[in-house]
Biopython code that builds the backbone (N, CA, C, O; Angstrom):
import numpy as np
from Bio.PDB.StructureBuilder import StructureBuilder

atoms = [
    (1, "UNK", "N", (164.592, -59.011, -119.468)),
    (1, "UNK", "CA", (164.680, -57.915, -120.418)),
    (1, "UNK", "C", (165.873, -57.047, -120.039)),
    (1, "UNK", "O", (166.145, -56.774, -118.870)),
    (2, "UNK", "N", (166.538, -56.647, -121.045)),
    (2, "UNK", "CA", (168.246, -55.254, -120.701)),
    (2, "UNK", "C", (167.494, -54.508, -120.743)),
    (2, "UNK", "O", (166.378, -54.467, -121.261)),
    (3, "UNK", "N", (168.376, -53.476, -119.877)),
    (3, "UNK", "CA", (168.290, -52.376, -119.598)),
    (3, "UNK", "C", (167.530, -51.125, -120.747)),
    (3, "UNK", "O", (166.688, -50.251, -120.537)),
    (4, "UNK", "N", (168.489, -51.651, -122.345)),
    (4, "UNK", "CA", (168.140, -51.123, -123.132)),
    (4, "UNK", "C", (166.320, -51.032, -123.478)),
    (4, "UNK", "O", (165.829, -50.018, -123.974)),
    (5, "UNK", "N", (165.520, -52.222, -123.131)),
    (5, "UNK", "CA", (164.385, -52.144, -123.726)),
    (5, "UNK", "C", (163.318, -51.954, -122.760)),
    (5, "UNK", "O", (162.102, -51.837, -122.914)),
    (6, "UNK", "N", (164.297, -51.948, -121.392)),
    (6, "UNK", "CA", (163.195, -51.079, -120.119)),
    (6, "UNK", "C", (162.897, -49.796, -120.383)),
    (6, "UNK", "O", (161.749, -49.374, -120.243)),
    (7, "UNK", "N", (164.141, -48.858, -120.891)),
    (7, "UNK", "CA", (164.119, -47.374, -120.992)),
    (7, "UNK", "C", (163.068, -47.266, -121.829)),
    (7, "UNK", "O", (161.946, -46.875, -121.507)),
    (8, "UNK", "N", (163.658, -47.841, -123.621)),
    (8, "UNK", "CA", (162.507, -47.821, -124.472)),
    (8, "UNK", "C", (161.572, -47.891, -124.028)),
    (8, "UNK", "O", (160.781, -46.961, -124.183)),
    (9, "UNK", "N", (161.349, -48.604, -123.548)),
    (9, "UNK", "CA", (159.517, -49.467, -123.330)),
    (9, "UNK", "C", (158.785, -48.213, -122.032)),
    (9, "UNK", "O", (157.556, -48.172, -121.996)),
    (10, "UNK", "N", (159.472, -47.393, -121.177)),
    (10, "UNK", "CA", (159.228, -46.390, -120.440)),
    (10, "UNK", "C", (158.988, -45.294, -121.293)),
    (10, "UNK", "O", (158.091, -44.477, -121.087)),
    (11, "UNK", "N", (159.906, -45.249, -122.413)),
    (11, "UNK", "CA", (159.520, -43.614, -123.305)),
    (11, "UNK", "C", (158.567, -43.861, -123.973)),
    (11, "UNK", "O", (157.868, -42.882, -124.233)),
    (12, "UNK", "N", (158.095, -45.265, -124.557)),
    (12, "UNK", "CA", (157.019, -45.074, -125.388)),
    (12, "UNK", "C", (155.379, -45.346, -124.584)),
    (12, "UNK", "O", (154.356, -45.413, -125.264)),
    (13, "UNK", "N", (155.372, -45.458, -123.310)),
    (13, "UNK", "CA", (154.862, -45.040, -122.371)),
    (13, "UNK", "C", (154.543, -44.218, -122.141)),
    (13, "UNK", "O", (153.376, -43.858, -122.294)),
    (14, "UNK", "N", (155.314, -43.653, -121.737)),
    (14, "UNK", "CA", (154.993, -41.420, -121.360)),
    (14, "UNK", "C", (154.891, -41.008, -122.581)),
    (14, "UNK", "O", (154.302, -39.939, -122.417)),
    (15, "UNK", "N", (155.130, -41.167, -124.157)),
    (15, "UNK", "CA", (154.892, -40.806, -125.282)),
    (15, "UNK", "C", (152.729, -41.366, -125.356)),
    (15, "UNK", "O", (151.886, -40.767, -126.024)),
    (16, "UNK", "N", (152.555, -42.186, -124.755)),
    (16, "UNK", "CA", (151.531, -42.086, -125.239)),
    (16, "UNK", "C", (150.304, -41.696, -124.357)),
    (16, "UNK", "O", (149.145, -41.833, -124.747)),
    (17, "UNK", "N", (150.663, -41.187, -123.106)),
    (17, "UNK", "CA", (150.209, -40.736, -122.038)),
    (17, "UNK", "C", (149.644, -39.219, -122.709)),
    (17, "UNK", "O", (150.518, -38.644, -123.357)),
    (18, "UNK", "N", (148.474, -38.592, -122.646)),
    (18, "UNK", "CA", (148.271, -37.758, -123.543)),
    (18, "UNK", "C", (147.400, -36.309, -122.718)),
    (18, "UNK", "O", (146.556, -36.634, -121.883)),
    (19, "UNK", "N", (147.550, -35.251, -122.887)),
    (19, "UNK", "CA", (146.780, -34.531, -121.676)),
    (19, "UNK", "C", (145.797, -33.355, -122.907)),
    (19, "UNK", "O", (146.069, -32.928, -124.029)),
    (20, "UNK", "N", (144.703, -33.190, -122.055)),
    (20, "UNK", "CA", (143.790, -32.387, -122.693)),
    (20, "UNK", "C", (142.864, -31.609, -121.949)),
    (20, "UNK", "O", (142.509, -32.125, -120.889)),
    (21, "UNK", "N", (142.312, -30.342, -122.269)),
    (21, "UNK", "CA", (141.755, -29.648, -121.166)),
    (21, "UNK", "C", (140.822, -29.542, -122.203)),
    (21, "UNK", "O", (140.879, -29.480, -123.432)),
    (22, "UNK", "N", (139.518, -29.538, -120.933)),
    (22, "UNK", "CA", (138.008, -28.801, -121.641)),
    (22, "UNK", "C", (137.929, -27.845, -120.659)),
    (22, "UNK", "O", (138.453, -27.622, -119.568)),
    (23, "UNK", "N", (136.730, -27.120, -121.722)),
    (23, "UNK", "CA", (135.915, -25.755, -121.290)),
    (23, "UNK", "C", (135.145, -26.216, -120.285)),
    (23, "UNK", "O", (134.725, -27.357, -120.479)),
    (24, "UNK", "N", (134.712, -25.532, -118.933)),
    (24, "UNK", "CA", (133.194, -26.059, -118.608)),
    (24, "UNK", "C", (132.955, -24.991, -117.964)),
    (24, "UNK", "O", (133.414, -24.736, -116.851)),
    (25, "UNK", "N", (131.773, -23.862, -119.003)),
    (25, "UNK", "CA", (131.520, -23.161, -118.504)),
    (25, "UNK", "C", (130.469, -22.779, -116.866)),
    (25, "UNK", "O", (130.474, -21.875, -116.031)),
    (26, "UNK", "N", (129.527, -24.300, -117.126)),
    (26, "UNK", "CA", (128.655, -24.138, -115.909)),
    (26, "UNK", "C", (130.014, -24.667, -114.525)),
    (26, "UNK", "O", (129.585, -24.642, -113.372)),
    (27, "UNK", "N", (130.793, -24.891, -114.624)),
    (27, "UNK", "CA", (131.641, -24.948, -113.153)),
    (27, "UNK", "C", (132.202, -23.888, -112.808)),
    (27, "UNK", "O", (133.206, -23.238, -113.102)),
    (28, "UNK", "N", (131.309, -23.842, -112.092)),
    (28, "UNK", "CA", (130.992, -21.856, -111.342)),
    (28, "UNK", "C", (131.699, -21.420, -109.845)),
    (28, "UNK", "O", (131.843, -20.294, -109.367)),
    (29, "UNK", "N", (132.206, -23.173, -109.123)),
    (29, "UNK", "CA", (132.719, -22.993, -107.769)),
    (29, "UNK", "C", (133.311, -24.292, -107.377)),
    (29, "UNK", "O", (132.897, -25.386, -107.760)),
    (30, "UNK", "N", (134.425, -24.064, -106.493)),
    (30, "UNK", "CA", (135.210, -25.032, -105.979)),
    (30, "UNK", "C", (134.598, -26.445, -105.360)),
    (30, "UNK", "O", (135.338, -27.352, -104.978)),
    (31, "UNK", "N", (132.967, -26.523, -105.303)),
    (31, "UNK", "CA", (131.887, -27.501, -105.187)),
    (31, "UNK", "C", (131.932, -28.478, -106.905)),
    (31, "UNK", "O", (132.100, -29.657, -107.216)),
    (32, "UNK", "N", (131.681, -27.218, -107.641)),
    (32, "UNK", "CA", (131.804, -28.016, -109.217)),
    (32, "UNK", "C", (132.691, -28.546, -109.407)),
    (32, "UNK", "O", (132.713, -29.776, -109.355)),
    (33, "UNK", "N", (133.942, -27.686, -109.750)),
    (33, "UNK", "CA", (135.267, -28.079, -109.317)),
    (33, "UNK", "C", (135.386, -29.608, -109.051)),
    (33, "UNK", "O", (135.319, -30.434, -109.962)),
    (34, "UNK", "N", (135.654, -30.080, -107.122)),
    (34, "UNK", "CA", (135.733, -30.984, -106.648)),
    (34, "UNK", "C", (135.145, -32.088, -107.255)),
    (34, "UNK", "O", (135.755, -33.157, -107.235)),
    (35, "UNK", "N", (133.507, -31.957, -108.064)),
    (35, "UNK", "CA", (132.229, -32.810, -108.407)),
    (35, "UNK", "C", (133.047, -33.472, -109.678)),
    (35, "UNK", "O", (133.042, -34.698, -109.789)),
    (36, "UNK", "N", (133.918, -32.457, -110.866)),
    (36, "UNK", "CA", (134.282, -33.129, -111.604)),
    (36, "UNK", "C", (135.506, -33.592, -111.528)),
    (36, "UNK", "O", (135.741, -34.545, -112.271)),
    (37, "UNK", "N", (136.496, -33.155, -110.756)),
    (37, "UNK", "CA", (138.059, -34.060, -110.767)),
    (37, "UNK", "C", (137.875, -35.456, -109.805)),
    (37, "UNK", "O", (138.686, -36.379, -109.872)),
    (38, "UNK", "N", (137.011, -35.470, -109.146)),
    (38, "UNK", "CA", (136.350, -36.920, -108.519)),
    (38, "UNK", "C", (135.778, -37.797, -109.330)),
    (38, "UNK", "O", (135.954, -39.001, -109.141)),
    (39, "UNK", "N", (134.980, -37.318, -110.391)),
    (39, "UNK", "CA", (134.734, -38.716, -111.571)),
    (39, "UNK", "C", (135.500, -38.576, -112.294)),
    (39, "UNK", "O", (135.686, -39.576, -112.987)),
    (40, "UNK", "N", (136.188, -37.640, -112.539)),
    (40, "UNK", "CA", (137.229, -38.149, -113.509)),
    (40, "UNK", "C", (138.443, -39.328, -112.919)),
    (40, "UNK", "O", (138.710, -40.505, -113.165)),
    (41, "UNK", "N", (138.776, -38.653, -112.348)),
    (41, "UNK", "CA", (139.966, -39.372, -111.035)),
    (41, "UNK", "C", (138.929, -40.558, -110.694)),
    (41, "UNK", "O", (139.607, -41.356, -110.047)),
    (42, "UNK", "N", (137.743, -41.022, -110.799)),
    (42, "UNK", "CA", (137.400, -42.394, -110.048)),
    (42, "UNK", "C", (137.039, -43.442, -111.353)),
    (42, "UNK", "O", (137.004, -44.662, -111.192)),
    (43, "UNK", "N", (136.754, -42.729, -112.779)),
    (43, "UNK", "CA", (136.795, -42.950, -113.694)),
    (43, "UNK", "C", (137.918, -43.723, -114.681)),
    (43, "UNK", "O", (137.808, -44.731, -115.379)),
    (44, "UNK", "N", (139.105, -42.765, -114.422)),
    (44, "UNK", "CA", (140.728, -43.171, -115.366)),
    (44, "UNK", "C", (141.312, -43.146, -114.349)),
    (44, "UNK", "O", (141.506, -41.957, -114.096)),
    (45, "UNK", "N", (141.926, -44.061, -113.212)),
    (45, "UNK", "CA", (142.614, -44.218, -112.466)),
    (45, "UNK", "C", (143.994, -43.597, -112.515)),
    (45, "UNK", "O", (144.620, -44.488, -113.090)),
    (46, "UNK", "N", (144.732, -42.771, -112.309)),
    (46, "UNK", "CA", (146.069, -42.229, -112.567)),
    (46, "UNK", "C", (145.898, -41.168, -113.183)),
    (46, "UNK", "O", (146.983, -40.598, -113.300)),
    (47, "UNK", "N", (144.867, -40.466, -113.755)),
    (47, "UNK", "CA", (145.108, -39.863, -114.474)),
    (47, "UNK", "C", (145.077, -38.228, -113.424)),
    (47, "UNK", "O", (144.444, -38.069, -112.380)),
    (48, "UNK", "N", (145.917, -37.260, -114.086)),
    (48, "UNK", "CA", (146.391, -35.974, -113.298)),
    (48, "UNK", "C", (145.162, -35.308, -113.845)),
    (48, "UNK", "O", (144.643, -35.638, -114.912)),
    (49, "UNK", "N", (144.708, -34.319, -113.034)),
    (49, "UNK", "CA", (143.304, -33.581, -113.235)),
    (49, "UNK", "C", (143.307, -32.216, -112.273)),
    (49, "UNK", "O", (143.503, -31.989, -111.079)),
    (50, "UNK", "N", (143.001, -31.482, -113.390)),
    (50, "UNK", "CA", (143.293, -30.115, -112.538)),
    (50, "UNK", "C", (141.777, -29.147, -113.080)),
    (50, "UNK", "O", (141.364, -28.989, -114.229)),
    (51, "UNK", "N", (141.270, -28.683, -111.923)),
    (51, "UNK", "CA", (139.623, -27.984, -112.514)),
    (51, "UNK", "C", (140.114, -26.930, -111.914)),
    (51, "UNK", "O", (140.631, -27.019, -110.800)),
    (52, "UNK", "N", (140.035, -26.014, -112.448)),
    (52, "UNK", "CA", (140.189, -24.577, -112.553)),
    (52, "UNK", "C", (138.806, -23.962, -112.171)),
    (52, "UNK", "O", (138.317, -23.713, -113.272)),
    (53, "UNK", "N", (138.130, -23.675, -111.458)),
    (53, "UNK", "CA", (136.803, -22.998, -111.394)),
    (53, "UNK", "C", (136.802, -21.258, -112.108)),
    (53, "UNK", "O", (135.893, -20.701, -112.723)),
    (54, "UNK", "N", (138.114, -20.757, -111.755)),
    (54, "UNK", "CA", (138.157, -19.172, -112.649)),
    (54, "UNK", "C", (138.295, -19.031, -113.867)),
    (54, "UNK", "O", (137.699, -18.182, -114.531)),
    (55, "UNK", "N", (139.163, -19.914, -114.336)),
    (55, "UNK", "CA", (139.097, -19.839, -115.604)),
    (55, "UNK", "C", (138.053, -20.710, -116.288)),
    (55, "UNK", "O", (137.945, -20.522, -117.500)),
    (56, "UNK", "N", (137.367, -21.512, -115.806)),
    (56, "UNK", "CA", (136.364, -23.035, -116.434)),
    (56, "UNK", "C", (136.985, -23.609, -116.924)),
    (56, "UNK", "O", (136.585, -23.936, -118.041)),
    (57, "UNK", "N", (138.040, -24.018, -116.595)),
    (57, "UNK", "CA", (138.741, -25.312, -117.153)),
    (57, "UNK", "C", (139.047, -25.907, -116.576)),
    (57, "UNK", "O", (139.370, -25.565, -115.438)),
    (58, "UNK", "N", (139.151, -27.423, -117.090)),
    (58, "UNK", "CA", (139.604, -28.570, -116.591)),
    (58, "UNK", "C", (140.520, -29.767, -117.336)),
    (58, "UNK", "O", (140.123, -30.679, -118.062)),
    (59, "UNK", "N", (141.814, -29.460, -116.926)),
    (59, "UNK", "CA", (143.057, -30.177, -118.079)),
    (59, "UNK", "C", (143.498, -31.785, -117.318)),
    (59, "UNK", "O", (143.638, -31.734, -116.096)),
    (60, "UNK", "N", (143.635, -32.669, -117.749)),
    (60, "UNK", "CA", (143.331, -33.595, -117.727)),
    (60, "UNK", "C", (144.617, -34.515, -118.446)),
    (60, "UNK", "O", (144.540, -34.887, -119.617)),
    (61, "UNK", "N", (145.887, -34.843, -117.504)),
    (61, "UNK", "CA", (146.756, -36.148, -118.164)),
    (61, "UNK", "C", (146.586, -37.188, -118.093)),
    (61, "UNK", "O", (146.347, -37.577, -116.950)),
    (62, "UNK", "N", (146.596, -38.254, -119.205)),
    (62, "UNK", "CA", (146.690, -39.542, -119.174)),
    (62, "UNK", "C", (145.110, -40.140, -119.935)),
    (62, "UNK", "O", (144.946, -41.342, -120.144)),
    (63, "UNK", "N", (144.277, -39.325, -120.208)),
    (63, "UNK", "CA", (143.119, -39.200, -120.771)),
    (63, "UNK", "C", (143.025, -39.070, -122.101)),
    (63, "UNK", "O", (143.971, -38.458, -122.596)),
    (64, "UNK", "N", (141.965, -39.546, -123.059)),
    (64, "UNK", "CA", (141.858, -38.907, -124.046)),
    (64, "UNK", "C", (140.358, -38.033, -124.153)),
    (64, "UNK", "O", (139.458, -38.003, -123.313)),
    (65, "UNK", "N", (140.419, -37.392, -125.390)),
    (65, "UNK", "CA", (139.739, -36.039, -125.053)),
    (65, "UNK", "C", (137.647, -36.794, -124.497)),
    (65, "UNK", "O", (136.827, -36.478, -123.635)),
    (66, "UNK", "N", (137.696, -37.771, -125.556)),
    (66, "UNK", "CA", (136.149, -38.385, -126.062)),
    (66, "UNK", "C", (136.136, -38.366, -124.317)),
    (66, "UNK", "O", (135.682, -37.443, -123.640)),
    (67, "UNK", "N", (136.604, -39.325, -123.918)),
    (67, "UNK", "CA", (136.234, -39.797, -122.360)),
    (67, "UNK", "C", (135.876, -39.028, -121.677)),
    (67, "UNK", "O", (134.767, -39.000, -121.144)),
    (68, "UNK", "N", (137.016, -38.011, -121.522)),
    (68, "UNK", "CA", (137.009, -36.762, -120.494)),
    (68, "UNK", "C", (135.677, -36.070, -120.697)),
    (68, "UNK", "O", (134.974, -36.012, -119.688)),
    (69, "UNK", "N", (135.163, -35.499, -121.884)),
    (69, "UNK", "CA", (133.960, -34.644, -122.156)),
    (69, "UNK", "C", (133.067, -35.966, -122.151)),
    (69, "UNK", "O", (131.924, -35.511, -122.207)),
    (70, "UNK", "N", (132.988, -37.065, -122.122)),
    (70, "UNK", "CA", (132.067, -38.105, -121.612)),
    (70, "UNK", "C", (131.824, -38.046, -119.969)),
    (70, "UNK", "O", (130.775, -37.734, -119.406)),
    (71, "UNK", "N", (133.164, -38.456, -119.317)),
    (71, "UNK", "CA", (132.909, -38.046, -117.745)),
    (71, "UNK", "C", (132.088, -37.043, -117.204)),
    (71, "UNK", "O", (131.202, -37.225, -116.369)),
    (72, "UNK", "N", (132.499, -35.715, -117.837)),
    (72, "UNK", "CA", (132.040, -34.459, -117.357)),
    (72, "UNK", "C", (130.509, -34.719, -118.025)),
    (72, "UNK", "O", (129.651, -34.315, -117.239)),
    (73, "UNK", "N", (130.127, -35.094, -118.848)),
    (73, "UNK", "CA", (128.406, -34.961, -119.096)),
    (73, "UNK", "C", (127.723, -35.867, -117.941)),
    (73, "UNK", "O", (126.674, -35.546, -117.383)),
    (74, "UNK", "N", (128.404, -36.959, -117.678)),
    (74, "UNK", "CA", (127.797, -37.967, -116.736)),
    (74, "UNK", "C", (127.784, -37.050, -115.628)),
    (74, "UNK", "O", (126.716, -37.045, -115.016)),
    (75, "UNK", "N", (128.955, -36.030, -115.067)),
    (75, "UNK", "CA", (128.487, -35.705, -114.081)),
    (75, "UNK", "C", (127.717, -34.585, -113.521)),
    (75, "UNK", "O", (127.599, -34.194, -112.360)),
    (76, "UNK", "N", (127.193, -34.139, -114.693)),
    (76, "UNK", "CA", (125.916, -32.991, -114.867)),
    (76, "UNK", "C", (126.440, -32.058, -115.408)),
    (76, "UNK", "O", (125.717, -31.142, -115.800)),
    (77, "UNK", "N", (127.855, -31.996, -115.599)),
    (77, "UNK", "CA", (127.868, -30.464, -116.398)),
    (77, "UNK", "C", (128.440, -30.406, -118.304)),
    (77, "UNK", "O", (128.357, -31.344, -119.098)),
    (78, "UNK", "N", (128.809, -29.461, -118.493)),
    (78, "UNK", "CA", (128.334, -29.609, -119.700)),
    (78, "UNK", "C", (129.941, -28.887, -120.743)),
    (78, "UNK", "O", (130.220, -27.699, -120.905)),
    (79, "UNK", "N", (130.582, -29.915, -121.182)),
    (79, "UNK", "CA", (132.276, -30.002, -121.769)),
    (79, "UNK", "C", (131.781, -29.170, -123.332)),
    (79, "UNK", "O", (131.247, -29.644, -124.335)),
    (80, "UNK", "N", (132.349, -27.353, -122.918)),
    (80, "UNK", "CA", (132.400, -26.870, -124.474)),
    (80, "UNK", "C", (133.660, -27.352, -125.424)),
    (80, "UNK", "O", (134.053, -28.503, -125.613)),
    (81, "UNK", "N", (134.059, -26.386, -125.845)),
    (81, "UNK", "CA", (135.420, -26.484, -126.904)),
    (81, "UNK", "C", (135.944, -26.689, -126.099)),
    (81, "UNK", "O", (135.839, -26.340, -124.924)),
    (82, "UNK", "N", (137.007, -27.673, -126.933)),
    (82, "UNK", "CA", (138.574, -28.559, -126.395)),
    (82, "UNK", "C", (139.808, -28.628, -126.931)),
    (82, "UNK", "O", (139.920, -28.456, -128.145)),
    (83, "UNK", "N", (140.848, -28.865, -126.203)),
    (83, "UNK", "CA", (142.102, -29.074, -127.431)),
    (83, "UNK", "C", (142.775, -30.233, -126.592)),
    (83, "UNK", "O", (142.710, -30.446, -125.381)),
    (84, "UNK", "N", (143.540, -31.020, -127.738)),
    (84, "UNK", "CA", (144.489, -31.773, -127.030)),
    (84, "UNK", "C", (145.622, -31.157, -126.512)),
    (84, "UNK", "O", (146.455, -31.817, -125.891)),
]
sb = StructureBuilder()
sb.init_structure("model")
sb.init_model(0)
sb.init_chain("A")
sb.init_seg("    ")
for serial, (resi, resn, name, xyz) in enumerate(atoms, 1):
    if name == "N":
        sb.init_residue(resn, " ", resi, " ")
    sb.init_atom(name, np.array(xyz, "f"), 0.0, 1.0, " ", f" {name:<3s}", serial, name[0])
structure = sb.get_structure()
């Protein structure tokens, strides 16, 4: 393959790599926290995950939204409003 259709084939890659944060209001401490960027992260392999315990959020690259608020129910807590 040229050069030309490595680059391409890299941008439409990171074009579809997609990031989204949920609410979670019951993650109350850096215990919750840890509980959900561990199934997520053991869940979507690669994917960037950041849990916020002050604000209750948890934003999430390389994910799409269904999964992510799927993960987080599996792992006891409970995914309000979301945005991509």
């Amino acid at each position: 393959m040229c050069q030309a259709h490595q680059t391409h084939d890299h941008e439409v890659a990171s074009a579809a790599v997609s990031g989204v944060s949920v609410r979670v209001e019951d993650m109350t401490c850096g215990h919750c926290a840890g509980t959900i960027k561990s199934a997520i992260e053991s869940s979507i392999p690669g994917a960037k995950v950041n849990a916020n315990p002050e604000a209750r959020l948890v934003s999430v690259e390389g994910a799409d939204l269904a999964r992510v608020r799927e993960i987080i129910a599996q792992a006891g807590y409970t995914p309000d409003a979301a945005h991509a």
